[in-house]
N, C-alpha and C positions, 0 to 999 in steps of 0.2 A: 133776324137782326144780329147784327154782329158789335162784338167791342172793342174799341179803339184806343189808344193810348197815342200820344203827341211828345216828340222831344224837338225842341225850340218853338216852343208856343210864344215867345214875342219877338219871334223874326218876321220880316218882312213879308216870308211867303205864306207862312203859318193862317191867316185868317182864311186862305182860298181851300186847304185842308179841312180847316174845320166846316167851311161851306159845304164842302163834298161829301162831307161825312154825313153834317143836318140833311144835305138836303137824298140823299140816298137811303135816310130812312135807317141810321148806324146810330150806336149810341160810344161820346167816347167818355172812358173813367177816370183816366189821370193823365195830367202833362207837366211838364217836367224845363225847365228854362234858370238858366241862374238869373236873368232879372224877373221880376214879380210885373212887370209892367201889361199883366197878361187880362184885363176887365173885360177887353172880348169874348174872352170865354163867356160869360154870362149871357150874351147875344143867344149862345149855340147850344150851351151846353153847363148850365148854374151849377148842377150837383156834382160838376168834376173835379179830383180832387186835383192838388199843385203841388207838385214840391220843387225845391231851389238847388237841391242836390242830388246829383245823378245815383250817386250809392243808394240813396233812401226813396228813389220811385223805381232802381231795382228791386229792392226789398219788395214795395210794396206789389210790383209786380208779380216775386214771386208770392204775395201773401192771394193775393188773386189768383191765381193758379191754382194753388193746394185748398183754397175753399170752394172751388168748383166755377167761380166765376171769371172762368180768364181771359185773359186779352188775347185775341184772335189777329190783332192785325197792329203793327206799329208803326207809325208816320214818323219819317225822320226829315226836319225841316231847321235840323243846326248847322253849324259852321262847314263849310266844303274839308275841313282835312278831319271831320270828326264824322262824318258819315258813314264810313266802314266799319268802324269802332261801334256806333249805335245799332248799323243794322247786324253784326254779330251780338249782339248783348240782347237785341228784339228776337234772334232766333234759338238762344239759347236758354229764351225762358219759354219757348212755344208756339211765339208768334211768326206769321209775316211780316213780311214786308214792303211798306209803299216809299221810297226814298224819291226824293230831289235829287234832281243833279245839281255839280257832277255827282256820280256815285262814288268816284275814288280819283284823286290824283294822279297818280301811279298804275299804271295800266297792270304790274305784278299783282296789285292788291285786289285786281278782279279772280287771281284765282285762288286765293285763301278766302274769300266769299264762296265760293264755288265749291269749296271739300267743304266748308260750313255747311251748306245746301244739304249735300250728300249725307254727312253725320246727322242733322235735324229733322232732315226729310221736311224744313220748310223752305218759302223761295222768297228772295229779293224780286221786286215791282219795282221799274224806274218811271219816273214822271216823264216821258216822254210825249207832252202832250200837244207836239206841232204834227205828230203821224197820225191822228185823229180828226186834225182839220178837213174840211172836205177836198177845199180850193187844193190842199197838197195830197189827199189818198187821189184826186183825180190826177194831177200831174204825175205820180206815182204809177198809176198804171196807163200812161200814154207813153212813160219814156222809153225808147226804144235803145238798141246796142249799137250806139256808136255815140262817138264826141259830141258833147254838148259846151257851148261856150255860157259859163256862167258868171254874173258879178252882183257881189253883196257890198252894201254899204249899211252900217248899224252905229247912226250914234246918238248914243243914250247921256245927256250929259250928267255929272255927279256934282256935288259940292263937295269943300273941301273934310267933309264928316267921312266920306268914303275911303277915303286915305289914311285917316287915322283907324281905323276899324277894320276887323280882321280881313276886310275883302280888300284893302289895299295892300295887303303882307302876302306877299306869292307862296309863300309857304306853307300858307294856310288856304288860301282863296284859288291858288293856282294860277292867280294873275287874270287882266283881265281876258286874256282870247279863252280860259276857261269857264271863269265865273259867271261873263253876258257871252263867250261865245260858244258854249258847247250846246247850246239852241240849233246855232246854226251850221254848229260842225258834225253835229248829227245828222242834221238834216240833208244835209249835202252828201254825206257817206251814204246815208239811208238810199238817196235817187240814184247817186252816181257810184257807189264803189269805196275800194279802196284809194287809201295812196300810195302813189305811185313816188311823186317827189317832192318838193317846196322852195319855195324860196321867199328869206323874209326880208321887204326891202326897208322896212320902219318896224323900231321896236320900242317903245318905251312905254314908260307910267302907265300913261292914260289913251295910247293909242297901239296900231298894229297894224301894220299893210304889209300884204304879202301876194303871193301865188301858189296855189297848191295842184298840181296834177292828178286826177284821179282815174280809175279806170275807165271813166265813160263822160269825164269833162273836164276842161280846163278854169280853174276859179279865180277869180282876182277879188279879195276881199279887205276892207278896210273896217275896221272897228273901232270908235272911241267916246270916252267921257269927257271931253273938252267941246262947250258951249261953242268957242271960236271954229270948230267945223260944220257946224249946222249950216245948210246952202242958205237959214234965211233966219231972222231975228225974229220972225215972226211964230215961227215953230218950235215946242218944246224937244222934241228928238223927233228922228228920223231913221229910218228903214223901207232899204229899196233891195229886193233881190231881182235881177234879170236873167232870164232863159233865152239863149239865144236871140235878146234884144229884147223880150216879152216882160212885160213886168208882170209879176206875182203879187194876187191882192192877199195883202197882209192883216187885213181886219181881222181883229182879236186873233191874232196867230199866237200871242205869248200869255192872253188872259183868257179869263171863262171858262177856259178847257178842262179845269181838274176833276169838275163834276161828272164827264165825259170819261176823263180817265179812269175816275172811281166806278162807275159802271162800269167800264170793260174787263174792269179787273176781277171786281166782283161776281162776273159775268163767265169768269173764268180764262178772261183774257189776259191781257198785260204782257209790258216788256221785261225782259230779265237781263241775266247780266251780259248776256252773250250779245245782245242787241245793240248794247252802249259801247263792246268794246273798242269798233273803227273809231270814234268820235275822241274817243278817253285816249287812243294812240296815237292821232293827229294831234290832239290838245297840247300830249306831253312835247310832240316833237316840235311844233309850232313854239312853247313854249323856252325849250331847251335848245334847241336849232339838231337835235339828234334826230 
C-alpha cells in the first residue's frame, strides 16, 4: 500500500483522484486546498488530514517523511499555472508524481521539471488518460504513415462562474484551447505527430477554430463553451472527432479512466514529461499564434 497526499482537494477533478486512490487499494494522509469545501474526503478517506495552507502541509509533509511515514506519491489537482510549482515541492520532499494536465503552460517549464527529476531521482506522471482508452490504443495501432484527414468539434458549454474563476484568466488557465483542449491536443500529437503548421481562423473567450498540420494529418478543429453552438437544444455538450470521415466512439473518453491511470502507474507505467511535450507546444502556439 502506498501514501498519497492531494493538493487541490475541492477542485472539480479532485474526487476522480481520490476514487483512484480508494479504489487501488492506496491510502491518502493529507490534502491541502485553500477552500475547506472538501467533506468528500470523508466518502474515501475520514482520517486524512487538511490543511488551508500550502506552507503548513509542506511542513507537515516533511513531518511525515522524518517519522518514517512518508508520502510516496503526490496528486496535484490545483490551478493549471500552479502545477509545476506543486509538482517540484511533491519531489523535493521525496515523493512522485501524478499531475493533471496541462502539466505546464510554458513548454520551457517542462525542462526545469526535468533537472528536478534528475537532482530527486523522482518522476512526474501526467494524467493522460484518453491513451488508455481501448477505442483510441486500437486506433493507435492501425494508423499507418501517411495523411490522415481529421476533424474535432468539442463543445463543452460553461456558465457565467467560468469566467470569473481562474480558468477564465489565460494566464493562469492558458485559455481555453489549453484548459478543455489539451485532451485533445494530445491526442491528436500522440496519433499523428508533430506540428508542422496552423492557422487560427477564430479566437476568442469562449471559442477557437483553427487548422493545424501535423506530420501524418491535417486537423480542422473547433472548441467552445457557448450553449449557442450546440447543433441541438436538446443536448448538454457535444464531441465529435472524425478520421478520415469515421467517427470515433467517445464513450467515457474524459471520465472513469483515472482508476485505469492509477494502475498503470502503479504498475510501473505512466506518462512523463516527455510525452506531454508536442501537446504543451501546439497549446502554447495555438494560443499565442507563435
Amino acid at each position: 500500500m502506498k501514501n498519497f497526499a492531494l493538493i487541490g482537494a475541492a477542485g472539480f477533478v479532485a474526487p476522480r483522484h481520490m476514487k483512484a486512490i480508494h479504489e487501488t487499494g492506496n491510502n491518502m494522509l493529507v490534502a491541502v486546498d485553500p477552500h475547506d469545501s472538501v467533506g468528500i474526503l470523508d466518502r474515501y478517506f475520514p482520517g486524512c488530514s487538511f490543511f488551508t495552507e500550502i506552507e503548513r502541509f509542506d511542513r507537515h509533509l516533511e513531518k511525515l517523511k522524518r517519522s518514517g511515514n512518508k508520502v510516496d506519491y503526490v496528486s496535484v489537482c490545483s490551478p493549471n499555472y500552479l502545477h509545476d510549482a506543486h509538482c517540484r515541492l511533491a519531489m523535493r520532499v521525496g515523493a512522485d508524481v501524478i499531475c493533471e494536465k496541462p502539466l505546464v503552460l510554458n513548454p520551457w517549464n517542462l525542462d526545469q521539471l526535468e533537472d528536478i527529476e534528475k537532482e530527486t531521482g523522482k518522476k512526474v506522471n501526467v494524467v493522460l488518460q484518453i491513451r488508455l482508452h481501448p477505442n483510441i490504443i486500437k486506433i493507435k495501432n492501425e494508423i499507418e504513415n501517411k495523411k490522415y484527414k481529421v476533424d474535432i468539434k468539442y463543445i463543452t458549454p460553461r456558465g457565467l462562474w467560468y469566467f470569473s474563476s481562474w480558468k477564465g484568466v489565460v494566464a493562469k488557465s492558458g485559455g481555453l484551447i489549453t484548459n478543455i483542449g489539451i485532451h485533445l491536443l494530445d491526442l491528436i500529437t500522440w496519433l499523428f505527430g508533430k506540428k508542422i503548421n496552423f492557422n487560427i481562423i477564430e479566437n476568442s473567450l469562449n471559442k477557437i477554430k483553427g487548422e493545424i498540420e501535423l506530420e501524418n494529418a491535417d486537423v480542422d478543429f473547433f472548441l467552445s463553451t457557448d450553449k449557442n453552438d450546440l447543433p441541438s437544444k436538446d443536448i448538454s455538450s457535444f464531441r465529435s472527432i472524425l478520421i478520415n470521415g469515421e467517427l470515433v466512439e467517445l464513450d467515457n473518453l474524459f471520465t472513469d479512466l483515472h482508476t485505469v491511470v492509477y494502475k498503470n502507474i502503479l504498475e510501473g507505467g505512466g506518462f512523463g514529461i516527455n510525452d506531454i511535450r508536442c501537446a504543451t507546444e501546439l497549446a502554447y502556439s495555438l494560443r499565442t499564434g507563435r
